[in-house]
The first five atom37 places (N, CA, C, CB, O) and aatype in JSON, in Angstrom:
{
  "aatype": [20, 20, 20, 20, 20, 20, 20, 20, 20, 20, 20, 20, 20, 20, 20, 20, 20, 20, 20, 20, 20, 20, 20, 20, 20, 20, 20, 20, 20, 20, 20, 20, 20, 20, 20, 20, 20, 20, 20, 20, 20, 20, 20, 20, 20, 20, 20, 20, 20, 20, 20, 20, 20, 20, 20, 20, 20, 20, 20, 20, 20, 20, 20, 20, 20, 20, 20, 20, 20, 20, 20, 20, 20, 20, 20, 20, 20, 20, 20, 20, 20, 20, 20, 20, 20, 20, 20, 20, 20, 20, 20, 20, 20, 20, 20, 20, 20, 20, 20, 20, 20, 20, 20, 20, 20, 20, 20, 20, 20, 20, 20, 20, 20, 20, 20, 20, 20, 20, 20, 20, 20, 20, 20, 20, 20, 20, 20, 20, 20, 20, 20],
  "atom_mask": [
    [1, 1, 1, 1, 1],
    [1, 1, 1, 1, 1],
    [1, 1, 1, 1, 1],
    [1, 1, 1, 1, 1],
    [1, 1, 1, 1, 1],
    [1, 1, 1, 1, 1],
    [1, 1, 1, 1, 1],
    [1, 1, 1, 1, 1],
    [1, 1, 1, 1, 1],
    [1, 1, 1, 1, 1],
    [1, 1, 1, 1, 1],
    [1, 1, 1, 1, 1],
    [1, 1, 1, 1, 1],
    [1, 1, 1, 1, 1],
    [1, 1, 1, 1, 1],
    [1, 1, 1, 1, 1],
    [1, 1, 1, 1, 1],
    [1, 1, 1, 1, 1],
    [1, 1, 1, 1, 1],
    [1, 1, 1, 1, 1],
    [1, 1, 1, 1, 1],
    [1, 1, 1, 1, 1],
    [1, 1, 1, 1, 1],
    [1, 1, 1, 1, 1],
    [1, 1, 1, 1, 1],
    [1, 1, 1, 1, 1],
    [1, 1, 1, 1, 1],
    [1, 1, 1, 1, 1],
    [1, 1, 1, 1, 1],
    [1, 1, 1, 1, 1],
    [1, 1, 1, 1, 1],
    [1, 1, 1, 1, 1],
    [1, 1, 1, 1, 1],
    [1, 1, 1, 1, 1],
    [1, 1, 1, 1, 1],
    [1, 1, 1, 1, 1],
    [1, 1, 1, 1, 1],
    [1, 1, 1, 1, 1],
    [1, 1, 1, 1, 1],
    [1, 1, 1, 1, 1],
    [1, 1, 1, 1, 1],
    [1, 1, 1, 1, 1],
    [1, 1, 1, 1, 1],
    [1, 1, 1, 1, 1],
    [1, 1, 1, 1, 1],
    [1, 1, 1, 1, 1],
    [1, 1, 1, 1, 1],
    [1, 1, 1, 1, 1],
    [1, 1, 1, 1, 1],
    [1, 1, 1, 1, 1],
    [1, 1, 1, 1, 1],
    [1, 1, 1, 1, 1],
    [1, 1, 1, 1, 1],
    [1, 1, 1, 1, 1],
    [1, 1, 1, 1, 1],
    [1, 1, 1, 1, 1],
    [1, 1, 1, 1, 1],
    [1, 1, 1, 1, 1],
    [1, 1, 1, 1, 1],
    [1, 1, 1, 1, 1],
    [1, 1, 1, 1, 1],
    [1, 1, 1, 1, 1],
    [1, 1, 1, 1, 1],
    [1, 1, 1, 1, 1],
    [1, 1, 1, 1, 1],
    [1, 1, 1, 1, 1],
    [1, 1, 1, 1, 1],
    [1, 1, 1, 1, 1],
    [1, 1, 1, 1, 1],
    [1, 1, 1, 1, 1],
    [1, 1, 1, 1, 1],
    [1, 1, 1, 1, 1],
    [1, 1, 1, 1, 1],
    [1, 1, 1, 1, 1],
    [1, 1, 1, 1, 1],
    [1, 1, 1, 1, 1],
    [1, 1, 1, 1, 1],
    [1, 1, 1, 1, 1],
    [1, 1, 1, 1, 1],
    [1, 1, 1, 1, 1],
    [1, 1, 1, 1, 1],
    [1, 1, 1, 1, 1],
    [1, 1, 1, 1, 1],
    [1, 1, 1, 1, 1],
    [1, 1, 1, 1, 1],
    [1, 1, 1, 1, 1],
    [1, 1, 1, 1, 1],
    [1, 1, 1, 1, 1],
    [1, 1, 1, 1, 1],
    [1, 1, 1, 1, 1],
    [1, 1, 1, 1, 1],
    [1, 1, 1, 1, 1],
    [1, 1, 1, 1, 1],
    [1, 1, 1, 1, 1],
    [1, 1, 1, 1, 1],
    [1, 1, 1, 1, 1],
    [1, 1, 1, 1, 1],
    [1, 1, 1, 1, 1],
    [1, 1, 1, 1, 1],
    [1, 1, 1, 1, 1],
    [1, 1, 1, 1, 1],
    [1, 1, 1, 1, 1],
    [1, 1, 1, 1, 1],
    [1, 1, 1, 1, 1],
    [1, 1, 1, 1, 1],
    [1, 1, 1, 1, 1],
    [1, 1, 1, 1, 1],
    [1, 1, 1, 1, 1],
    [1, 1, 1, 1, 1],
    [1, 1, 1, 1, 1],
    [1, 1, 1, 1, 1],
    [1, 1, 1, 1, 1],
    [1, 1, 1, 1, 1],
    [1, 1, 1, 1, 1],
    [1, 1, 1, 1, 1],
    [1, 1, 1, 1, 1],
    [1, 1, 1, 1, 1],
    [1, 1, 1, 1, 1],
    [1, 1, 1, 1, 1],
    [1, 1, 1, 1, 1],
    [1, 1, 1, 1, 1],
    [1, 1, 1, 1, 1],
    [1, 1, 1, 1, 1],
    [1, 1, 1, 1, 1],
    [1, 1, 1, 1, 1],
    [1, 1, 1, 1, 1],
    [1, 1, 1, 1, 1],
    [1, 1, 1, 1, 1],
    [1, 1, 1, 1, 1],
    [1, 1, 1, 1, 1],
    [1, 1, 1, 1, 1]
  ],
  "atom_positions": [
    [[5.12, 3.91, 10.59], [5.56, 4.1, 11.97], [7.03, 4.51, 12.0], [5.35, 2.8, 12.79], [7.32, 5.6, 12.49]],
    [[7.73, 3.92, 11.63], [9.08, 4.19, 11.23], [9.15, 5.62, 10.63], [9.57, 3.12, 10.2], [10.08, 6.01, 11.34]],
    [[8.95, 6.31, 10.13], [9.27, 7.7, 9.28], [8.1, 8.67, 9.82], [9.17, 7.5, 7.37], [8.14, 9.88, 10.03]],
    [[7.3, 7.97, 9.94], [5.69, 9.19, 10.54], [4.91, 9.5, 9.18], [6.28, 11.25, 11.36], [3.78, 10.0, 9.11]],
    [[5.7, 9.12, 8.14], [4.79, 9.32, 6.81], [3.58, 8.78, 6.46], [5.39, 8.99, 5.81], [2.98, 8.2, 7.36]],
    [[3.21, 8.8, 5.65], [1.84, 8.24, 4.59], [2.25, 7.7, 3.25], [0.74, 9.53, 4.14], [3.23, 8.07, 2.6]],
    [[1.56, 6.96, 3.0], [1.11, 6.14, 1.94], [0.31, 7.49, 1.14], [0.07, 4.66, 2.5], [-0.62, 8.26, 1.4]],
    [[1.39, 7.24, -0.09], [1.05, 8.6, -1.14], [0.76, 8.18, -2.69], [2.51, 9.73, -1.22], [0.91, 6.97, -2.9]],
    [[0.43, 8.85, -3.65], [0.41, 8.39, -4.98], [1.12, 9.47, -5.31], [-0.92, 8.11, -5.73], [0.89, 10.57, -4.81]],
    [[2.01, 9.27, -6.13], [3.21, 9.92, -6.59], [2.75, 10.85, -7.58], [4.27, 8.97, -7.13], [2.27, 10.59, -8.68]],
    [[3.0, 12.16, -6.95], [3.02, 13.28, -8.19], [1.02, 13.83, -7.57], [3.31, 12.17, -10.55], [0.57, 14.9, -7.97]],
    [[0.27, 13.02, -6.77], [-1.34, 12.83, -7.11], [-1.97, 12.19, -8.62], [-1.96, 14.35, -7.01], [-3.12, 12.28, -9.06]],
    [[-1.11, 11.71, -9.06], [-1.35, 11.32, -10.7], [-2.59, 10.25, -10.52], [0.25, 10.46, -11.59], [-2.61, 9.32, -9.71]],
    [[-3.53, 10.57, -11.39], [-4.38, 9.38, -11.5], [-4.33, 8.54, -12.87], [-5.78, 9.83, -11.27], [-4.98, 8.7, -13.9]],
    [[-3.61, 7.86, -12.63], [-2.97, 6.51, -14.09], [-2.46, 5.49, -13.55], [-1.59, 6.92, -15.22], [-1.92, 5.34, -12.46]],
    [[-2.65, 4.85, -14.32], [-1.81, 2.94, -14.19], [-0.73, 3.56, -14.31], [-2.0, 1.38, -15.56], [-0.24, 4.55, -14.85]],
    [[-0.34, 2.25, -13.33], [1.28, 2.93, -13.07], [1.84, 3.51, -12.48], [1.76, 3.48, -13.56], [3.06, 3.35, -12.46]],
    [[1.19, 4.48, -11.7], [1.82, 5.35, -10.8], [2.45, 4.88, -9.89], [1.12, 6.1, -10.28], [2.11, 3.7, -9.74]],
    [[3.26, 5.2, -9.14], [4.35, 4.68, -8.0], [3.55, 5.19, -6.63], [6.14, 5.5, -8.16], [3.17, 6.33, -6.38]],
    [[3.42, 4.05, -5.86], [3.19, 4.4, -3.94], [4.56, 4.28, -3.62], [2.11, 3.09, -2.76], [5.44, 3.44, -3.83]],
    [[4.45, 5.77, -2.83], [5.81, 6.46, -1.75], [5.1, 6.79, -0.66], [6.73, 7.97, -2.28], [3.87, 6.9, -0.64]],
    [[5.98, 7.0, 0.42], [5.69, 7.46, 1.53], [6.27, 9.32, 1.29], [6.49, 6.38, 2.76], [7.13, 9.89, 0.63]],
    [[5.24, 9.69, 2.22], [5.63, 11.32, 1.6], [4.89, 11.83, 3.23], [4.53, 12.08, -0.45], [4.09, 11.07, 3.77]],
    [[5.26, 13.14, 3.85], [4.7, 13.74, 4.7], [3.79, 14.25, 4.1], [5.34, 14.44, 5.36], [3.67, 14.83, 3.01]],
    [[2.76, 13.82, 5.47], [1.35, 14.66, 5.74], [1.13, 15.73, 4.87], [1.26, 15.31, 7.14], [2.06, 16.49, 4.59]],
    [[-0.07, 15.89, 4.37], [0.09, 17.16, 3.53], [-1.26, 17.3, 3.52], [0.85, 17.15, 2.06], [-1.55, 18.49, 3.41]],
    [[-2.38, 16.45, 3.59], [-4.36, 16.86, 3.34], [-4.46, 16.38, 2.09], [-5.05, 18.79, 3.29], [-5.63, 16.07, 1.88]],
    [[-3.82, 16.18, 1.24], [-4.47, 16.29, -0.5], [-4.59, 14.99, -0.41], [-3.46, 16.9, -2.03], [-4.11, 14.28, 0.48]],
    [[-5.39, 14.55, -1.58], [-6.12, 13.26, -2.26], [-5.12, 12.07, -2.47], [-6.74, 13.66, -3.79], [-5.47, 10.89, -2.5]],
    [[-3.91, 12.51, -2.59], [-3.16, 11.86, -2.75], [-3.03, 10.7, -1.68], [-2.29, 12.59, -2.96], [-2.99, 9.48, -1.84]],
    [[-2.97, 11.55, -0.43], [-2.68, 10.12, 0.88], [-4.16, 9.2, 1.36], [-2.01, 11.02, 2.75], [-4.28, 8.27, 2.17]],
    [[-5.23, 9.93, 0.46], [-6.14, 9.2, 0.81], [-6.89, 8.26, 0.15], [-6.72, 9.8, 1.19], [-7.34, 8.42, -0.99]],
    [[-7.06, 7.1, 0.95], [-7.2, 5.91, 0.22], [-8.74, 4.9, 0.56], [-5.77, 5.08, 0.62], [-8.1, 3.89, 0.83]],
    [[-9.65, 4.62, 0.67], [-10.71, 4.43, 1.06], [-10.6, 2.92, 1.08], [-11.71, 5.1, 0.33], [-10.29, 2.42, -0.01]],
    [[-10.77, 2.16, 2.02], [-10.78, 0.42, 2.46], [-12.25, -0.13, 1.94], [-10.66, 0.12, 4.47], [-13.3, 0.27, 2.42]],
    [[-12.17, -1.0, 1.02], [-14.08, -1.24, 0.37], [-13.44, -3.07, 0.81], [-14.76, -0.62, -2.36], [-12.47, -3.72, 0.42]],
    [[-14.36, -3.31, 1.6], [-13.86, -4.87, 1.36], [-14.55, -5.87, 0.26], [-14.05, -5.64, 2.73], [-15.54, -5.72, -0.45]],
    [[-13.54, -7.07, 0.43], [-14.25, -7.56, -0.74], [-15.11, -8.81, -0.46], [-13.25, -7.86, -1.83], [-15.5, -9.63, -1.29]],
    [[-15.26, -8.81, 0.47], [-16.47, -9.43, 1.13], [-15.91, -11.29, 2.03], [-17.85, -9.64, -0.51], [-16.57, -12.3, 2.29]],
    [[-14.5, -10.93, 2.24], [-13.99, -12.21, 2.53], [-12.72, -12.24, 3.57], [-13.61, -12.83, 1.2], [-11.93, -13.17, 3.74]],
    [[-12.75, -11.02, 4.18], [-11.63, -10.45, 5.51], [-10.86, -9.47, 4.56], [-10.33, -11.86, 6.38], [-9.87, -9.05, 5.16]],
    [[-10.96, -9.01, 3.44], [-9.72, -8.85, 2.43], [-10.57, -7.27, 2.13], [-9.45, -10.34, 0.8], [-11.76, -6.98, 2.2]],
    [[-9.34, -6.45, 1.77], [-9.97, -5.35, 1.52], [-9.29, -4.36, 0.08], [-9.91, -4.63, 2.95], [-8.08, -4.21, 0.22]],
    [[-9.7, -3.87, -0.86], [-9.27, -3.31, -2.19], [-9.07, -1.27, -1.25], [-11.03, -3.71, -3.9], [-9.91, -0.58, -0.67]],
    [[-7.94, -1.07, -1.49], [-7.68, 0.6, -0.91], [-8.12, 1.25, -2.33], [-5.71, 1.13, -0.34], [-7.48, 1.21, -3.38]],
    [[-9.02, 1.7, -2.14], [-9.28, 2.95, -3.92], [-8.67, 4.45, -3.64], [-11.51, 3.45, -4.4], [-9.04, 5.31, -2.84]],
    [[-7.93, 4.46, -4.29], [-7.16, 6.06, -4.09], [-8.57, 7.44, -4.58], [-5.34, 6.17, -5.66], [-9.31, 7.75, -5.52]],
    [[-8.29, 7.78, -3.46], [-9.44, 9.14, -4.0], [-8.43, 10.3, -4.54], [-10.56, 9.96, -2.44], [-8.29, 11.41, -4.04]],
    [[-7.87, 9.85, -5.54], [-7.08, 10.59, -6.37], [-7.91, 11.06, -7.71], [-5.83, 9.74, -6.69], [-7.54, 10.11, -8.41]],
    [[-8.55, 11.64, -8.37], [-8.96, 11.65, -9.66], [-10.45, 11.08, -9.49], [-7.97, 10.81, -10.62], [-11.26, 11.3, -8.59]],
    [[-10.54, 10.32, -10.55], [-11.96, 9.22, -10.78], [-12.09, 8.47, -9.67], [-11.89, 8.06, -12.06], [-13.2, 7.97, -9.47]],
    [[-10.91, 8.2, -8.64], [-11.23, 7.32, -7.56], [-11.77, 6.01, -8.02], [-12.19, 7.95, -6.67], [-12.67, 5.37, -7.46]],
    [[-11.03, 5.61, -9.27], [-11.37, 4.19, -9.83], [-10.46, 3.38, -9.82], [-11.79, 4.12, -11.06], [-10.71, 2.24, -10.2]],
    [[-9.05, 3.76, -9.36], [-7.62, 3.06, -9.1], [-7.3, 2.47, -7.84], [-6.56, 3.97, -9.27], [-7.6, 2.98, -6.76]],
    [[-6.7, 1.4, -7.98], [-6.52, 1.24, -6.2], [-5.18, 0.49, -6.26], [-7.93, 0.16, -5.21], [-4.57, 0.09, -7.26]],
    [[-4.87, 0.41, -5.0], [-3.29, -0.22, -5.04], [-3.63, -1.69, -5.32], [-2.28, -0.05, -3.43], [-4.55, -2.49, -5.19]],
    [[-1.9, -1.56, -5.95], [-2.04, -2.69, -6.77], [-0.31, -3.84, -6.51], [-2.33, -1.9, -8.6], [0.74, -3.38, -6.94]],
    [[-0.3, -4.86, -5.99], [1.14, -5.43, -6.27], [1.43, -5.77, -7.89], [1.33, -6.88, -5.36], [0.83, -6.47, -8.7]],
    [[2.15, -5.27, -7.94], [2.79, -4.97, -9.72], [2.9, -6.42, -10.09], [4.67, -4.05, -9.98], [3.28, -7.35, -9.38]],
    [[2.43, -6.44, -11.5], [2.39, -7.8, -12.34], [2.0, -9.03, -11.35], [3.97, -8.11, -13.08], [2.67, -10.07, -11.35]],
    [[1.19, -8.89, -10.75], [0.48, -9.85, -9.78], [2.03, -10.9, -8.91], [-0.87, -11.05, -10.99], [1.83, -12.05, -8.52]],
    [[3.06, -10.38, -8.82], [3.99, -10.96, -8.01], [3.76, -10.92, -6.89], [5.04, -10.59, -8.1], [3.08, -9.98, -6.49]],
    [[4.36, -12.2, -5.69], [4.15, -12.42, -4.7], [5.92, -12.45, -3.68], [3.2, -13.67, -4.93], [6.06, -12.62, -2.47]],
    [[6.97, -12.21, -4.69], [8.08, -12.12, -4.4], [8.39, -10.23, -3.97], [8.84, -12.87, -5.68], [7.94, -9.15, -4.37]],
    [[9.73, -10.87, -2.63], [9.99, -9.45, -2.2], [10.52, -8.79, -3.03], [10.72, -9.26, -1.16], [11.07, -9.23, -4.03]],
    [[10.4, -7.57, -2.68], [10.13, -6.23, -3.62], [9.92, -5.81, -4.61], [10.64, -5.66, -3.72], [10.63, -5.14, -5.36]],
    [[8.24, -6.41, -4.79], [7.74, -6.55, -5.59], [7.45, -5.16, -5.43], [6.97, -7.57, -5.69], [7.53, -4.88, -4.24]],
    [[7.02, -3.73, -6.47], [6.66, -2.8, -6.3], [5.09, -2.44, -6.18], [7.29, -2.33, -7.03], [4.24, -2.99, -6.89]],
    [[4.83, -1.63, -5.4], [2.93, -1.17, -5.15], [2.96, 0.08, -6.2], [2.29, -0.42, -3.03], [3.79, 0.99, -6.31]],
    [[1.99, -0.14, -6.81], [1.62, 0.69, -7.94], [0.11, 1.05, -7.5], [1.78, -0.12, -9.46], [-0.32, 0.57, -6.45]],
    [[-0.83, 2.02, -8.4], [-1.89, 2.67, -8.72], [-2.25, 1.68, -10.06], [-1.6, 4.32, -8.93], [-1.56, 1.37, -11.03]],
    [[-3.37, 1.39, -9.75], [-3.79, 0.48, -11.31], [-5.45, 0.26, -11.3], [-2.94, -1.43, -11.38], [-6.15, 0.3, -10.28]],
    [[-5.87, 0.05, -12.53], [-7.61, -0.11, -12.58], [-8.34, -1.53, -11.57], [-8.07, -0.47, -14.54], [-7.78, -2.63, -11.62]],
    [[-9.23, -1.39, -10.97], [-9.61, -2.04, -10.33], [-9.89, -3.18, -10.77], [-10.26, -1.6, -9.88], [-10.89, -3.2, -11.5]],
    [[-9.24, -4.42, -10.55], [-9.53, -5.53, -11.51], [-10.09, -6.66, -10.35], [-8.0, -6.07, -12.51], [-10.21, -7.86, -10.57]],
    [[-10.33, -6.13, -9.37], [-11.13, -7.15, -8.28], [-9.84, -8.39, -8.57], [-13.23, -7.75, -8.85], [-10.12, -9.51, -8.98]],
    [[-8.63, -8.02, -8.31], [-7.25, -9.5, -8.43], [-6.75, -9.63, -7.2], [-5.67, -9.23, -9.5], [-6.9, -8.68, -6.43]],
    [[-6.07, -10.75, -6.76], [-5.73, -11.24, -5.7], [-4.73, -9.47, -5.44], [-4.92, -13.03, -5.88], [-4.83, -8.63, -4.54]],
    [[-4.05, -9.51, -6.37], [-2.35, -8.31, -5.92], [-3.09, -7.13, -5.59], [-0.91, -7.75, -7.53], [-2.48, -6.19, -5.06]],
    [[-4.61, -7.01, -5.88], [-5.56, -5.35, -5.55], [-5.97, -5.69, -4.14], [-7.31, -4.94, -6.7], [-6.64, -4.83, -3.56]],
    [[-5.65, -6.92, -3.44], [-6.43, -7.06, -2.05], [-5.37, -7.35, -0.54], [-7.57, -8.54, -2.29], [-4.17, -7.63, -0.53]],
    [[-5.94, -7.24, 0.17], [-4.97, -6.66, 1.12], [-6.29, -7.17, 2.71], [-4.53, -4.42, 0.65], [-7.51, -7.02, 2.81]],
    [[-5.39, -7.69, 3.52], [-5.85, -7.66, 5.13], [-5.33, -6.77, 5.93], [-5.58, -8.82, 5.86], [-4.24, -6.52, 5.43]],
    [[-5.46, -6.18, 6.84], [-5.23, -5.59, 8.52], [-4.92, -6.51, 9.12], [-6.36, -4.97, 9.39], [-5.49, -7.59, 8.99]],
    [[-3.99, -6.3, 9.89], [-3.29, -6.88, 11.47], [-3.01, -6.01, 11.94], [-2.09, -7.75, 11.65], [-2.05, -5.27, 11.74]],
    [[-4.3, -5.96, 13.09], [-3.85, -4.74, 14.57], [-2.7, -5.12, 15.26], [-5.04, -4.65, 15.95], [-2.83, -6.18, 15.89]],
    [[-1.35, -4.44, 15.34], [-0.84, -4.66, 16.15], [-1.01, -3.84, 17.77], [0.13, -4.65, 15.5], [-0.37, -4.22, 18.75]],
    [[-1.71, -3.01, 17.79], [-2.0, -2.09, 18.92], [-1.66, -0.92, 19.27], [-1.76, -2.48, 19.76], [-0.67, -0.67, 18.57]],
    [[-1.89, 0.02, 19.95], [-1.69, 1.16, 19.65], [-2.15, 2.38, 18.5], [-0.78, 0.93, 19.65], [-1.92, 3.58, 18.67]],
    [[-2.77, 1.85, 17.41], [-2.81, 2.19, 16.47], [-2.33, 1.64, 15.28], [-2.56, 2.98, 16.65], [-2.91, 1.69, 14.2]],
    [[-1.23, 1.09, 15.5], [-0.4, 0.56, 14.45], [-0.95, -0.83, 13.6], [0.95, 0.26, 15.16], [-1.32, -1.9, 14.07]],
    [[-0.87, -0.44, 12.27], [-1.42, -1.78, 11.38], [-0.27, -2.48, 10.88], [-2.37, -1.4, 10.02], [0.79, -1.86, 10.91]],
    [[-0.25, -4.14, 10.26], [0.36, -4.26, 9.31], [-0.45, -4.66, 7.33], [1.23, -5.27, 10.03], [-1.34, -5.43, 6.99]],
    [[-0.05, -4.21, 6.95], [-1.03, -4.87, 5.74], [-0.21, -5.48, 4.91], [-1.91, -3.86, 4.82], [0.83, -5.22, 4.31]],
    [[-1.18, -6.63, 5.07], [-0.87, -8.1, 4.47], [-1.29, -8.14, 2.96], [-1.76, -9.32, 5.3], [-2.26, -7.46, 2.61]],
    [[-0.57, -8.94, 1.99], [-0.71, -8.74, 1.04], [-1.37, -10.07, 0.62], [0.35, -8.25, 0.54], [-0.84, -11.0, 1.23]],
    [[-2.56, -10.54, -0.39], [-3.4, -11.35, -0.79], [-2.5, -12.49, -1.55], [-4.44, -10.61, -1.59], [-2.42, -13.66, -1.18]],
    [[-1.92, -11.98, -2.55], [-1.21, -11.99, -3.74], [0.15, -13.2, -2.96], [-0.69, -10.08, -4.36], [0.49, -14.11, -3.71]],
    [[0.62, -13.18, -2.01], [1.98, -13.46, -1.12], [1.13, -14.62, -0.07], [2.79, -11.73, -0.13], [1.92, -15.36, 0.52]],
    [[-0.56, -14.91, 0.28], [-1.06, -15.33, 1.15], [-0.92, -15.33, 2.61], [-1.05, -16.05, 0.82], [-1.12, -16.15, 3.51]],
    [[-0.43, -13.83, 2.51], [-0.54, -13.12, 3.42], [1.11, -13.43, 4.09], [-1.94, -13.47, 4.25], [1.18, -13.18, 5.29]],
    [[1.74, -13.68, 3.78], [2.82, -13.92, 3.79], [3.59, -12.1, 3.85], [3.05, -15.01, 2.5], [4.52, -12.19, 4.65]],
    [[3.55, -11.52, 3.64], [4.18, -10.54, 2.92], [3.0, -9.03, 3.04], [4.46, -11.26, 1.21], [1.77, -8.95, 2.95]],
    [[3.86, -8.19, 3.23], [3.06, -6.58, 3.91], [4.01, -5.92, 2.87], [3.34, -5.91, 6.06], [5.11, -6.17, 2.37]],
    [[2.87, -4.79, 2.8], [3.49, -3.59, 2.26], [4.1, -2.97, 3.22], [2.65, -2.72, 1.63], [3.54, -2.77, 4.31]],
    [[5.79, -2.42, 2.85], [6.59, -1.75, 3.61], [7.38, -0.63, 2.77], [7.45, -2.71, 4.27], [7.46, -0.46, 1.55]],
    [[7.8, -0.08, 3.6], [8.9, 1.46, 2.92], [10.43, 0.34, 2.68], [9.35, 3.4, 4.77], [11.03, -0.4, 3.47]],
    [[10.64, 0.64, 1.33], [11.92, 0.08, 0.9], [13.34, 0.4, 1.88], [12.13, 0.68, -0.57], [13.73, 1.57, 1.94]],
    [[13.9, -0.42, 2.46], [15.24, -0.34, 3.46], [15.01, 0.1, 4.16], [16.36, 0.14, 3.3], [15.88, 0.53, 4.91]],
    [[13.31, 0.38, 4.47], [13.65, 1.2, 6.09], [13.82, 2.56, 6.05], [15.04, 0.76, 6.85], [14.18, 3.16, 7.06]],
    [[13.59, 3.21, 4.88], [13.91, 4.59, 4.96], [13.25, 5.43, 5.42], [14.11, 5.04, 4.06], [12.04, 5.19, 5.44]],
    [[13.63, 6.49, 5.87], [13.06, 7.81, 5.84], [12.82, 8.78, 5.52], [13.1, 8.15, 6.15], [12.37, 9.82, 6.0]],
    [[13.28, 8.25, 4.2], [13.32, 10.02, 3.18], [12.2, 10.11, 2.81], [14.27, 10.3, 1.65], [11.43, 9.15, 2.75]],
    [[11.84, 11.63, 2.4], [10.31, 11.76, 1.74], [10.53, 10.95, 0.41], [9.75, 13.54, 1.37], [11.65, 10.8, -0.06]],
    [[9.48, 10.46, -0.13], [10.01, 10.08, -1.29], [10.42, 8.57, -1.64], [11.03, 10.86, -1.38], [10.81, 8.23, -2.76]],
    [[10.33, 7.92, -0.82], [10.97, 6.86, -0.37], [10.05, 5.69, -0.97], [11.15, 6.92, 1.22], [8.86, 5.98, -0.86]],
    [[10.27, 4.52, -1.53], [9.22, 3.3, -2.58], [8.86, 2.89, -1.84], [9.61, 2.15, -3.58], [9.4, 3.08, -0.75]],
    [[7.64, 2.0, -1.95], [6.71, 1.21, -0.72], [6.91, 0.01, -1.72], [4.76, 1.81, -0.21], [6.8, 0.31, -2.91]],
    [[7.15, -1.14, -1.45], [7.09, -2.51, -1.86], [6.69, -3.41, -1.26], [7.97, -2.93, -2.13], [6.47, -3.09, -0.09]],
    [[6.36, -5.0, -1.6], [5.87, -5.77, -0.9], [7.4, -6.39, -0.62], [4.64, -6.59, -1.52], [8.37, -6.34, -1.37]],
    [[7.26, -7.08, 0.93], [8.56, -7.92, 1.3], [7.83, -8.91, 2.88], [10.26, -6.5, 1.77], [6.99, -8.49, 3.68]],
    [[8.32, -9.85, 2.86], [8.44, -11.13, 3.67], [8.34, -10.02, 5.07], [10.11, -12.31, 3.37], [8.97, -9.0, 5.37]],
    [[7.18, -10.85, 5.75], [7.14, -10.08, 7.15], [8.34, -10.46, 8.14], [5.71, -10.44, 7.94], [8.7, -11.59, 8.5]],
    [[8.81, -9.31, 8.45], [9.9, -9.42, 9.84], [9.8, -8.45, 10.96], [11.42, -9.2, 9.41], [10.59, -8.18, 11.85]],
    [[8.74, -8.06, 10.71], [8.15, -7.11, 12.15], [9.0, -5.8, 12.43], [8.29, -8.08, 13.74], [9.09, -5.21, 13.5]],
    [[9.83, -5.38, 10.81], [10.78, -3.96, 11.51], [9.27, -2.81, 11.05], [12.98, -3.42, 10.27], [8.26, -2.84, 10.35]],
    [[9.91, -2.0, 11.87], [9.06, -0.43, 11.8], [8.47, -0.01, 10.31], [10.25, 0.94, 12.23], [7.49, 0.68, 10.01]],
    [[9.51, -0.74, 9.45], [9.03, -0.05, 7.81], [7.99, -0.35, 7.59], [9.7, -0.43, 6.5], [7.29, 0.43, 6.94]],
    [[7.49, -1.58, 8.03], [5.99, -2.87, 8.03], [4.41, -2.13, 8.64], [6.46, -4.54, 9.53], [3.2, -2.27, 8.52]],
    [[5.45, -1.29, 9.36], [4.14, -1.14, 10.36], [3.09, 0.17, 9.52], [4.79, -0.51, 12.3], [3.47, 0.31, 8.35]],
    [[2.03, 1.0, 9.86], [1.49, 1.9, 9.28], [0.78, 2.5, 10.66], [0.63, 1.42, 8.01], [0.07, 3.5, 10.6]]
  ]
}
């Protein structure tokens, strides 16, 4: 909400490891991410990047802020799962499993540059939070 961007996989790379940025609109595989739940309010995003066998991931299963969101093999783990909170309008926040929901994926400082890191951090309701 804050920048108007998307949730991207960096480069379209399909590998562990890859870095989630926010990047403008563009159509390619990269910003698209498919919601499979996991059968308990909680949902795994699989990047339809490649094999479409990767999905976001909170790095080294941390639950501390800025922790980084990565691309990684689907290991059905707390840091691969994620809730929705409608805030209205359209606007989501996503909650992170890993943090107990404590904690959303957001754009690092609030930025707006293309290019810009998505990390997990302590909810405070600014614009970076929102999607």
């Amino acid at each position: 909400v804050n920048s108007g961007q998307y949730l991207d996989v960096k480069n379209g790379k399909d590998a562990n490891k890859t870095n989630i940025q926010q990047y403008p609109g563009n159509g390619e595989d990269a910003q698209v991410f498919k919601a499979v739940s996991t059968g308990d309010g909680y949902y795994k995003l699989v990047s339809q990047v490649g094999s479409a066998k990767r999905v976001v991931d909170i790095e080294r299963k941390k639950s501390t802020n800025g922790t980084n969101v990565i691309l990684y093999n689907d290991k059905n783990a707390k840091n691969q799962q994620f809730k929705f909170k409608y805030l209205g309008n359209g606007v989501f926040t996503i909650h992170t499993r890993i943090s107990g929901d404590k904690s959303v994926i957001e754009v690092k400082d609030g930025s707006k540059a293309r290019k810009a890191n998505v990390q997990q951090w302590k909810i405070n309701s600014n614009k970076c939070q929102q999607w």
